[in-house]
PyMOL commands that place a pseudoatom at each C-alpha (Angstrom):
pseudoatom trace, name=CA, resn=UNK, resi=1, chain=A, elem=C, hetatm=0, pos=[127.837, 71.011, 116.852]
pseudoatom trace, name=CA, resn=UNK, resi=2, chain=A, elem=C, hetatm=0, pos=[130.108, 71.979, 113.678]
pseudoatom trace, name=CA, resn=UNK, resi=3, chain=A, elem=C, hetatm=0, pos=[129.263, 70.425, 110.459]
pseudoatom trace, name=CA, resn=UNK, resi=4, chain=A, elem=C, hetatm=0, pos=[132.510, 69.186, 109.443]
pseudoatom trace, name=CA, resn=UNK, resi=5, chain=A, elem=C, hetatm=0, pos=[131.242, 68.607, 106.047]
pseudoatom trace, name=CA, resn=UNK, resi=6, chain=A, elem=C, hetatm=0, pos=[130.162, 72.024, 105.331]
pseudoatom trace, name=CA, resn=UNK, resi=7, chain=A, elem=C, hetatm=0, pos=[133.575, 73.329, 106.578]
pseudoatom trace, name=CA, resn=UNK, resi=8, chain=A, elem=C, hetatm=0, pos=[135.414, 71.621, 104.160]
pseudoatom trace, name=CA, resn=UNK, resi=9, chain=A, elem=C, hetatm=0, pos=[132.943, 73.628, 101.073]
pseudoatom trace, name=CA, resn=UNK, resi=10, chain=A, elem=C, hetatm=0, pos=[134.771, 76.915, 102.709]
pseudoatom trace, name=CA, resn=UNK, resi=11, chain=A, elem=C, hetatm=0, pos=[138.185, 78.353, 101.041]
pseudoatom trace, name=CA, resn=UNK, resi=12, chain=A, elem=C, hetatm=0, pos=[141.185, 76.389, 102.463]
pseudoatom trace, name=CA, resn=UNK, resi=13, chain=A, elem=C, hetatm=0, pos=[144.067, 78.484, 103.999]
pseudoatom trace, name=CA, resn=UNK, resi=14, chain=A, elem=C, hetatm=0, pos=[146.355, 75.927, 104.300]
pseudoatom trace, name=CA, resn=UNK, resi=15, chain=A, elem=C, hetatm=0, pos=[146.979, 72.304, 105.209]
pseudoatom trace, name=CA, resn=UNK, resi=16, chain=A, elem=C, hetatm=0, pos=[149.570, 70.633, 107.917]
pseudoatom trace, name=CA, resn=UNK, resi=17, chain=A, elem=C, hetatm=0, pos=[149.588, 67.837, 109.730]
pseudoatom trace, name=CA, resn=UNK, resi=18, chain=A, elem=C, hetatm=0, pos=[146.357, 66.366, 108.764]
pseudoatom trace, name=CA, resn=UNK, resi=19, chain=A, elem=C, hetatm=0, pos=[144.759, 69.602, 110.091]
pseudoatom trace, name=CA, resn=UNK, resi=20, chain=A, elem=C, hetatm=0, pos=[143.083, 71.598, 107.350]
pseudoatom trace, name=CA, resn=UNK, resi=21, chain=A, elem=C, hetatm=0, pos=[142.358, 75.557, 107.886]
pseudoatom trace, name=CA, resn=UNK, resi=22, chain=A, elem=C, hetatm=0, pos=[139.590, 77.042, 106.107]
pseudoatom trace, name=CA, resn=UNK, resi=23, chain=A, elem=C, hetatm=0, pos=[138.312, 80.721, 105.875]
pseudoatom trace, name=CA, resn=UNK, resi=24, chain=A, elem=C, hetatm=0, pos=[134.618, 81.547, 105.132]
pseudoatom trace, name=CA, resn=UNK, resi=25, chain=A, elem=C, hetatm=0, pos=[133.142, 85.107, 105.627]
pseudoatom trace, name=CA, resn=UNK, resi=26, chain=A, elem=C, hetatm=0, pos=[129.521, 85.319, 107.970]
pseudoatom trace, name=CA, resn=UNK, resi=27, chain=A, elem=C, hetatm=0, pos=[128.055, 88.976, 108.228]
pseudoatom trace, name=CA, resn=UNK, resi=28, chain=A, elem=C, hetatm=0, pos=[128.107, 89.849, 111.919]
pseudoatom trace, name=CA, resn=UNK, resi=29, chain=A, elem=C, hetatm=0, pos=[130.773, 87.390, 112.996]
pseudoatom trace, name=CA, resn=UNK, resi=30, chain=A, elem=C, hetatm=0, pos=[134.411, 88.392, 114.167]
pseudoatom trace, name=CA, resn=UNK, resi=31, chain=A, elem=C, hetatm=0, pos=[136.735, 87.343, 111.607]
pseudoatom trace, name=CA, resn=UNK, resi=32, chain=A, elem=C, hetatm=0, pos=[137.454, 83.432, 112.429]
pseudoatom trace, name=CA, resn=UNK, resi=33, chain=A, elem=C, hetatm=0, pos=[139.070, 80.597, 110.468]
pseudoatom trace, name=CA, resn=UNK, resi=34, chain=A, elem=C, hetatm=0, pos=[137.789, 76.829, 111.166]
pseudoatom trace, name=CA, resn=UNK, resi=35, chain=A, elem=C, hetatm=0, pos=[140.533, 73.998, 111.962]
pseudoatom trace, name=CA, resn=UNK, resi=36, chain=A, elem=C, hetatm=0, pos=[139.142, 70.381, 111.040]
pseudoatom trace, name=CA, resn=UNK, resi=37, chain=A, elem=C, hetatm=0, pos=[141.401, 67.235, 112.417]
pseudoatom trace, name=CA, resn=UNK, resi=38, chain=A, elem=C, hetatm=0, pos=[140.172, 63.770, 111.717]
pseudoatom trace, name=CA, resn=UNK, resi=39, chain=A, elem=C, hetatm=0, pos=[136.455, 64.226, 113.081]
pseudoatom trace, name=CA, resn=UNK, resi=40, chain=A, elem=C, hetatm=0, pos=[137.161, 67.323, 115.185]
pseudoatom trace, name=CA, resn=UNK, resi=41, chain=A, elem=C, hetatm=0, pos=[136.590, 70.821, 114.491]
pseudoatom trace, name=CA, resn=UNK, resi=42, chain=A, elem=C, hetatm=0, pos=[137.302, 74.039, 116.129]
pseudoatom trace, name=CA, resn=UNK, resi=43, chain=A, elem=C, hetatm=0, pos=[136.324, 78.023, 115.473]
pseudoatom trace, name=CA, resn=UNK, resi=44, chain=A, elem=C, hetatm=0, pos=[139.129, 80.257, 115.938]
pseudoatom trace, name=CA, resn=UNK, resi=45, chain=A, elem=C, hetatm=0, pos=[138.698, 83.954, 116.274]
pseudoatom trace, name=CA, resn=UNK, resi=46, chain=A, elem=C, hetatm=0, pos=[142.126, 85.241, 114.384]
pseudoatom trace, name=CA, resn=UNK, resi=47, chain=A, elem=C, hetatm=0, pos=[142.662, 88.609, 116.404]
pseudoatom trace, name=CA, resn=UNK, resi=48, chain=A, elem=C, hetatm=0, pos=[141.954, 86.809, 119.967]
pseudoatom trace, name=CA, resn=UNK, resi=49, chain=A, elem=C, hetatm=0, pos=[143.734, 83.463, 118.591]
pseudoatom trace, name=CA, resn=UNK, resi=50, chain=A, elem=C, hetatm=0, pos=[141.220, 81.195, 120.768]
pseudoatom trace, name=CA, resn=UNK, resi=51, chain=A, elem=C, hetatm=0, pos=[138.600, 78.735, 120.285]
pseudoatom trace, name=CA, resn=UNK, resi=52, chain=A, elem=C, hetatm=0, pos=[134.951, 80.054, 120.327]
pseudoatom trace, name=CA, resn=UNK, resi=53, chain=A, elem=C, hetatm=0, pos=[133.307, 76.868, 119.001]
pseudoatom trace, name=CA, resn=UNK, resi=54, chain=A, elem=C, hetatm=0, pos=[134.327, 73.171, 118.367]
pseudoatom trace, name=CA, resn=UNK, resi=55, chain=A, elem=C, hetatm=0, pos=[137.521, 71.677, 119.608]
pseudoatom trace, name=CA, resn=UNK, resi=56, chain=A, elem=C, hetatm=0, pos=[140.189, 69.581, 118.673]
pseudoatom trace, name=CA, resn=UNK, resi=57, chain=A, elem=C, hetatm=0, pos=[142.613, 67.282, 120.499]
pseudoatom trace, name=CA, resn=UNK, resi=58, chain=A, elem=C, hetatm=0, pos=[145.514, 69.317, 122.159]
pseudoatom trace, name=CA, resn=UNK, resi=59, chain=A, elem=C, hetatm=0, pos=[147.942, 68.593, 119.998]
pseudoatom trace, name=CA, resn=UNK, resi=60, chain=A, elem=C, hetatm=0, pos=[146.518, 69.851, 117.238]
pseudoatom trace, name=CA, resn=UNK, resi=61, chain=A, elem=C, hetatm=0, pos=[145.005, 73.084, 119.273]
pseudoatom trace, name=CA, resn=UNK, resi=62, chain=A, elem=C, hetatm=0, pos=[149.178, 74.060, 120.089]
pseudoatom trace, name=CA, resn=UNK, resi=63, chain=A, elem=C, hetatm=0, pos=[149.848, 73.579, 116.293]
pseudoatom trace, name=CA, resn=UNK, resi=64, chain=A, elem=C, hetatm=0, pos=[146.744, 75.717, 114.984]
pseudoatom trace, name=CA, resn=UNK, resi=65, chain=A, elem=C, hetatm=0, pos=[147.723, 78.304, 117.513]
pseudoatom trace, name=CA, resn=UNK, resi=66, chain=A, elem=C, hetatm=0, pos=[151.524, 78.329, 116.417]
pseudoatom trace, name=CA, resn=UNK, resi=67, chain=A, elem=C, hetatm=0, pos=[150.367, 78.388, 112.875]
pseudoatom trace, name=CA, resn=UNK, resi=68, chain=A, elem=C, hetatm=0, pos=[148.015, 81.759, 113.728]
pseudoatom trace, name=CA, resn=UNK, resi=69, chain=A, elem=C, hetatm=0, pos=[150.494, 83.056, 115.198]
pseudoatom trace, name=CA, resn=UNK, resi=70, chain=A, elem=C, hetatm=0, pos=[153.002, 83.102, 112.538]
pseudoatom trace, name=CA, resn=UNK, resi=71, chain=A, elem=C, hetatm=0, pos=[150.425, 83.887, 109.889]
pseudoatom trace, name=CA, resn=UNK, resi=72, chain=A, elem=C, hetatm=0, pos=[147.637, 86.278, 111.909]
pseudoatom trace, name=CA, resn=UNK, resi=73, chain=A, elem=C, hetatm=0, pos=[148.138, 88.718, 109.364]
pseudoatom trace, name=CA, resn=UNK, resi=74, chain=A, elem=C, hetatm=0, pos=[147.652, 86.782, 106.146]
pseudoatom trace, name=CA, resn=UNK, resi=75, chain=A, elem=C, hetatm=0, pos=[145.143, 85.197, 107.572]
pseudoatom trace, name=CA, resn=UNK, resi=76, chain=A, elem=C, hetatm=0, pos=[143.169, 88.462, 107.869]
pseudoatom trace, name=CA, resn=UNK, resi=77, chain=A, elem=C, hetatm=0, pos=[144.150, 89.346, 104.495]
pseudoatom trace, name=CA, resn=UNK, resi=78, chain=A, elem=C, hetatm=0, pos=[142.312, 86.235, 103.565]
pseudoatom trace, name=CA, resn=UNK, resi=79, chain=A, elem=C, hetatm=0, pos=[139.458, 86.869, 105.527]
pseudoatom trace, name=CA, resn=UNK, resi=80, chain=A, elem=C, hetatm=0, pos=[139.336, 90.291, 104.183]
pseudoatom trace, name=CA, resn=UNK, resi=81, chain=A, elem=C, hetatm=0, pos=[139.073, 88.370, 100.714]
pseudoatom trace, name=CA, resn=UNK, resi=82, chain=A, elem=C, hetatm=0, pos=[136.571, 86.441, 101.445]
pseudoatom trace, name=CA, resn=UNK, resi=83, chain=A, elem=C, hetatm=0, pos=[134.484, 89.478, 102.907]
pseudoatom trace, name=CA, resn=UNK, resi=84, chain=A, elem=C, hetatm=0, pos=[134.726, 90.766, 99.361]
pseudoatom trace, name=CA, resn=UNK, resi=85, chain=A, elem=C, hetatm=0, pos=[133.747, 86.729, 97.705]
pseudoatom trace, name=CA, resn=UNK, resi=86, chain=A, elem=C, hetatm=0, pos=[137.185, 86.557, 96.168]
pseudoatom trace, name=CA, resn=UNK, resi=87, chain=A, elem=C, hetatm=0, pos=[139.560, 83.919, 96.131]
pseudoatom trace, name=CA, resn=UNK, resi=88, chain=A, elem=C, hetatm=0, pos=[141.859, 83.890, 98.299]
pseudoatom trace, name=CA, resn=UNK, resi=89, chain=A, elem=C, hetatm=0, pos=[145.759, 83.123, 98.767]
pseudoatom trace, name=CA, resn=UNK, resi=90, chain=A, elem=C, hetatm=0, pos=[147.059, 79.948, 100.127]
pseudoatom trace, name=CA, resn=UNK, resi=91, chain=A, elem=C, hetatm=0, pos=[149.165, 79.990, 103.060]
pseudoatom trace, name=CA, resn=UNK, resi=92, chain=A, elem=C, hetatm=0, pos=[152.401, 77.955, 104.067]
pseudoatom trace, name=CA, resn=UNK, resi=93, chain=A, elem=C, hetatm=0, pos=[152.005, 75.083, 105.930]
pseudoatom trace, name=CA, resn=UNK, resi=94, chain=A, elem=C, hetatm=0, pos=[153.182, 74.569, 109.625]
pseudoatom trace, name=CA, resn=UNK, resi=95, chain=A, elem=C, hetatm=0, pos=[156.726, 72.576, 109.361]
for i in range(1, 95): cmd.bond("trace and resi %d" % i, "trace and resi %d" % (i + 1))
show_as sticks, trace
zoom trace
């Protein structure tokens, strides 16, 4: 089960919808950002743009996704930031 709690100590990406997206950096782990709605939580890898741990309600799942989507490659910039214990850059929101 995901600790929602210690999701929410990673770097947040961005914010939409009452879905956060965070970013954290784990040596050995594909790149992935974690999506927390309400008391749901998902793991996203960012290059295959699907769930590998967690979910949330559908919804939510189409509007992460979307947001990925539109932002894959800042969100590996982050990632890449976070590699390296930097901050990183906040992303826009999904609208």
């Amino acid at each position: 089960m995901i600790d929602i709690q210690q999701i929410k100590t990673q770097r947040k990406l961005s914010e939409f919808y009452d879905i956060s997206v965070y970013v954290d950096y784990v040596k050995g782990e594909k790149p992935f950002v974690m999506a927390v709605y309400k008391d749901f939580a998902a793991k996203f890898l960012i290059e295959d743009m699907m769930v590998i741990e967690g979910a949330v309600p559908n919804r939510q799942l189409k509007l992460v996704l979307a947001w990925l989507s539109l932002h894959e490659d800042e969100v590996m910039e982050n990632w890449l930031l976070a590699k390296e214990n930097k901050p990183v850059e906040p992303i826009r929101p999904l609208v």
